[in-house]
N, C-alpha and C positions, 0 to 999 in steps of 0.2 A: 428203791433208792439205794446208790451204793456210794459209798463214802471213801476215799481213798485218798492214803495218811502214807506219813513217814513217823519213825519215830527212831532214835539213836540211844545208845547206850554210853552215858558220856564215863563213869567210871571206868578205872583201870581194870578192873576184874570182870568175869562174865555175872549174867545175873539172870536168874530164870524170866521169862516173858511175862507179861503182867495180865490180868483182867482189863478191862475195856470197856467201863461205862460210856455210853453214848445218851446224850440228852439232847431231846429237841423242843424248840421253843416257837411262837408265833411271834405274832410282830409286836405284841402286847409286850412278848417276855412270859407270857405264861405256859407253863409247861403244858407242852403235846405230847412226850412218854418219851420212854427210856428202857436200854436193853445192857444186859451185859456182856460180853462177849468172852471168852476165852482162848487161850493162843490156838485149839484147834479148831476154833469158829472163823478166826480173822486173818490165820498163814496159810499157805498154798503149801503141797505139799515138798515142795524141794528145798522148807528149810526144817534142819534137823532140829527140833523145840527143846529134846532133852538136852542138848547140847550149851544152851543158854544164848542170850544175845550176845553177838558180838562188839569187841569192844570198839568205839566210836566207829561206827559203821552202820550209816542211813541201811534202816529194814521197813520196807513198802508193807501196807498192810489195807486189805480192803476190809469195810464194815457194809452187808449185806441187812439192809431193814426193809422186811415185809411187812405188812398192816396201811392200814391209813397214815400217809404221812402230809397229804393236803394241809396247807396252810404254814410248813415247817419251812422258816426263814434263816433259822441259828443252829448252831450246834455246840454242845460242851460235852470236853473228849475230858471222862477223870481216869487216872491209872490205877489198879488198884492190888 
């Protein structure tokens, strides 16, 4: 399953890349698992991470979940 987001830095200053809970749920709403991701789980490599996010500027980010994800209808993206 690959998951594929945008996410922006609305602040005026940069700000390091965040963690990436991903949670999936069934149709009930009950949790089917969850992963966290970290900025060199989720950027490709031609953005520079030390760097910070850039300021209001759409950055694409894909979430790769391997395991059973059968029955997963929802998603909740927490930043962390």
């Amino acid at each position: 399953l690959l998951v594929n987001a945008t996410m922006s830095n609305e602040l005026s200053i940069h700000q390091p890349y965040p963690r990436v809970q991903l949670t999936l749920f069934d149709t009930a709403g009950s949790l089917l698992g969850h992963r966290e991701f970290t900025p060199d789980d989720y950027l490709d490599d031609s953005i520079a991470i030390d760097e910070g996010m850039p300021i209001k500027t759409p950055v694409h980010f894909v979430l790769e979940v391997s395991g059973p994800t059968a029955g997963a209808v929802s998603f909740e993206f927490r930043f962390l």
